[in-house]
Wavefront OBJ file of the C-alpha trace (Angstrom):
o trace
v 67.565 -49.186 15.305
v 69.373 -46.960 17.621
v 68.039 -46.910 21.592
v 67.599 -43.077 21.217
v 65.313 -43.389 18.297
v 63.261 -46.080 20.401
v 62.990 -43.894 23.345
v 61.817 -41.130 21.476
v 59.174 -43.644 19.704
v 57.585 -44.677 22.777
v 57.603 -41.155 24.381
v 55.270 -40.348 21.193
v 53.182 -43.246 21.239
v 52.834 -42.140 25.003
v 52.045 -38.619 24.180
v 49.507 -39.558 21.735
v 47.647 -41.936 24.048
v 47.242 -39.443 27.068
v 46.223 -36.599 24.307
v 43.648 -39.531 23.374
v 42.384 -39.917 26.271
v 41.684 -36.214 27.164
v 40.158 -35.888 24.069
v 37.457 -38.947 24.927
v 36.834 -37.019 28.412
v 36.368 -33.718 26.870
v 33.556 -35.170 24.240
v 31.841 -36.951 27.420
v 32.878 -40.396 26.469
v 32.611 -41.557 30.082
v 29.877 -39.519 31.453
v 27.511 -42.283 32.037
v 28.575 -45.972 31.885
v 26.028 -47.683 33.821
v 22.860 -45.918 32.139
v 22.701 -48.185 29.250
v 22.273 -51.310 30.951
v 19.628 -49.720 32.934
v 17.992 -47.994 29.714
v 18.226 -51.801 27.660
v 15.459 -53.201 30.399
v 12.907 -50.240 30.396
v 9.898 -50.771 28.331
v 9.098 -48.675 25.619
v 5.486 -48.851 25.310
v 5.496 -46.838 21.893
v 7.386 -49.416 20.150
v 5.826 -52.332 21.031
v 3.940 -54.366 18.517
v 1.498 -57.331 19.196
v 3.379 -60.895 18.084
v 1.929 -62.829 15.080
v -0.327 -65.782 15.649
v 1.165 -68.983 15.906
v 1.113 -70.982 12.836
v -1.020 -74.013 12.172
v 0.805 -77.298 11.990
v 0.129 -79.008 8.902
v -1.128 -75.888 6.949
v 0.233 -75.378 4.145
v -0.528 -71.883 1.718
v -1.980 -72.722 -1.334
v 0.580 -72.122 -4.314
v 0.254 -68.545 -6.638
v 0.450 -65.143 -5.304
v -0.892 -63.810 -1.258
v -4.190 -62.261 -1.437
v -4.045 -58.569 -2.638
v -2.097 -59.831 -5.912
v 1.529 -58.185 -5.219
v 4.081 -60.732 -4.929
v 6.286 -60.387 -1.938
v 8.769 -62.930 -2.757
v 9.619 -66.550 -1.430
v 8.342 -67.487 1.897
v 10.669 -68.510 4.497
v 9.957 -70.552 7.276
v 10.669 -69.575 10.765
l 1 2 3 4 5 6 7 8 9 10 11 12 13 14 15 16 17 18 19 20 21 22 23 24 25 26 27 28 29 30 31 32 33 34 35 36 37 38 39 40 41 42 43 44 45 46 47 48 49 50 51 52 53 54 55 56 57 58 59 60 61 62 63 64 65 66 67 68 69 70 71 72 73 74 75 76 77 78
């Protein structure tokens, strides 16, 4: 490859990353950085749901389908 058709290469992959980045600017891409670590350790008291009961040890479900007759499919252990 000639030097002049390397120069000109890397003057377009230049170009292309600055238009890039002024594109990522313009759509807000950096507005607000440090919000969503703040926003992951708020509570959102709408969503929560109570946890299960712990299992019994040693129980086992008797074989055939849960109570209300539909079959859900196999059980997996946690």
């Amino acid at each position: 490859m000639s030097l002049g058709l390397l120069i000109a290469l890397s003057l377009a992959l230049g170009v292309a990353a600055w238009l890039f980045f002024l594109w990522t600017v313009k759509t807000g891409q950096y507005d607000d950085p440090e919000g969503a670590k703040y926003r992951m350790l708020e509570d959102d008291e709408g969503e929560r749901k109570p946890a299960p009961p712990p299992a019994e040890a040693g129980r086992e479900d008797p074989p055939g389908p849960p109570p209300g007759g539909a079959h859900r499919g196999p059980e997996r252990s946690p």
